[in-house]
C-alpha positions as CSV (number, residue, x, y, z in Angstrom):
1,X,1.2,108.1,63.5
2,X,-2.2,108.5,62.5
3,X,-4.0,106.5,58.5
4,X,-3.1,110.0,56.6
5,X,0.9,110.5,57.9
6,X,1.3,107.0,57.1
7,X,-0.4,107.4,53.6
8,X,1.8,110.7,52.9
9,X,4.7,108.6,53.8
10,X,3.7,105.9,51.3
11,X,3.2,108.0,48.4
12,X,6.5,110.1,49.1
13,X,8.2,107.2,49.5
14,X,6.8,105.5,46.1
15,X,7.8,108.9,44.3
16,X,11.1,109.3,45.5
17,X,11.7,105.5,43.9
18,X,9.9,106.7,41.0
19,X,12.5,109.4,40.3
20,X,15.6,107.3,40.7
21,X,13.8,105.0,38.0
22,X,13.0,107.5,35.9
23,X,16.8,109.1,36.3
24,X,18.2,105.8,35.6
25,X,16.0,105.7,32.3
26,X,17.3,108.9,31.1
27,X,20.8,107.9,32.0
28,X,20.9,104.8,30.3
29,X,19.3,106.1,27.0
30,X,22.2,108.6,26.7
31,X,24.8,106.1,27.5
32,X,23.4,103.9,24.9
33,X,22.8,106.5,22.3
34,X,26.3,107.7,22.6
35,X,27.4,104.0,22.6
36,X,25.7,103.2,18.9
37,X,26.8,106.6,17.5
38,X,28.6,106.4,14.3
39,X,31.8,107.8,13.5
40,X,30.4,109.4,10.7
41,X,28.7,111.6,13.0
42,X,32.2,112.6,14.2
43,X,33.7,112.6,10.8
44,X,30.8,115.4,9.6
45,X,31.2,117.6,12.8
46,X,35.5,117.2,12.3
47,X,34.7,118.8,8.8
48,X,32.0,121.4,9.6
49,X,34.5,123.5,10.9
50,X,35.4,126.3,8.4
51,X,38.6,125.1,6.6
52,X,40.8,126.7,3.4
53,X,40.6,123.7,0.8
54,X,41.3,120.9,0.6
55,X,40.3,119.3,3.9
56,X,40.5,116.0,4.8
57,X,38.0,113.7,6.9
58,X,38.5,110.3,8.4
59,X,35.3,108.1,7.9
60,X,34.3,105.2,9.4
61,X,32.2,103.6,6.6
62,X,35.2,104.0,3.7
63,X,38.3,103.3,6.4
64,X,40.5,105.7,4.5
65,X,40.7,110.0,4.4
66,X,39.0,111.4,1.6
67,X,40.7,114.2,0.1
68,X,38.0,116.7,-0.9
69,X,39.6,119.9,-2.6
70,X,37.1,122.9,-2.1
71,X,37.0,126.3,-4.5
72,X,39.9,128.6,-3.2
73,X,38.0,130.6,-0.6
74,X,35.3,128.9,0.2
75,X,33.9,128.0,3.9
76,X,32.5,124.7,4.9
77,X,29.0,125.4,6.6
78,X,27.5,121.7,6.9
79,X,27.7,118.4,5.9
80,X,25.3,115.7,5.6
81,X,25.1,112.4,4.5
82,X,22.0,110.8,1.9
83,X,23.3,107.1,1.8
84,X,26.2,107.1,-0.6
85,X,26.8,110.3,-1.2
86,X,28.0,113.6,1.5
87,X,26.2,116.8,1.1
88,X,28.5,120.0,1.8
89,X,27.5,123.2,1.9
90,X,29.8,125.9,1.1
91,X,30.0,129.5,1.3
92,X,32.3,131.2,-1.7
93,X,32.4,134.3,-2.2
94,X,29.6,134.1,-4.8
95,X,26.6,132.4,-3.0
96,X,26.2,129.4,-1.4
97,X,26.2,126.0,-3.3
98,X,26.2,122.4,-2.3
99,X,29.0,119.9,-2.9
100,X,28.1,116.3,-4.0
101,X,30.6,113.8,-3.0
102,X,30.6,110.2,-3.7
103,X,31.7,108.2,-0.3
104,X,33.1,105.2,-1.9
105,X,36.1,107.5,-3.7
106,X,35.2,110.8,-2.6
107,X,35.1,112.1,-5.7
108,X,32.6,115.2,-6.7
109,X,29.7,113.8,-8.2
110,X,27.9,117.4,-8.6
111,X,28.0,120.7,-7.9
112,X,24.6,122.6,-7.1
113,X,25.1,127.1,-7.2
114,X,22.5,128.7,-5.9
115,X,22.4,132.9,-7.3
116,X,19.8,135.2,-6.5
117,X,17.9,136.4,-9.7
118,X,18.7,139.4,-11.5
């Protein structure tokens, strides 16, 4: 085996290590990402789904179900959070509009209609 085999062999070598390193990087952030998630997350995908009102959610943060009674008709197109409060989105039959709902009681704080101009 002559200097530039044995050089190839060192640098495919070093590579193939690199990869496994690099593999178990990737595979430990997703473990730990998916490990720290919260169950709001869950709770917010659990109620994206469209739903006839009301709907309930189980979250994490509040340990009980919130019952959350939604205009007869409307569909549930997202939900986020902004600290103490959830943020639904709805689609009735006459626009879209946002929901604001306290997390502590889940009462609604606010509704927000959105219309086109005339």
């Amino acid at each position: 085996m002559d200097q530039k085999q044995r050089r190839l062999k060192r640098i495919v070598v070093g590579l193939g290590v690199l990869l496994v390193i690099c593999f178990c990087i990737v595979v430990g952030t997703i473990a730990y990402r998916l490990s720290k998630a919260s169950g709001e997350e869950a709770a917010e995908a659990a109620i994206s789904a469209p739903t006839a009102a009301p709907i309930v959610a189980q979250v994490s943060d509040v340990l009980a179900a919130l019952d959350v009674a939604l205009p007869m008709g409307a569909r549930v197109i997202g939900v986020t959070s902004d600290g103490s409060n959830y943020l639904v989105l709805l689609d009735t039959g006459s626009g879209q509009q946002v929901l604001v709902i306290k997390k502590s009681d889940g009462k609604a704080v606010q509704t927000i209609r959105f219309s086109q101009p005339d």
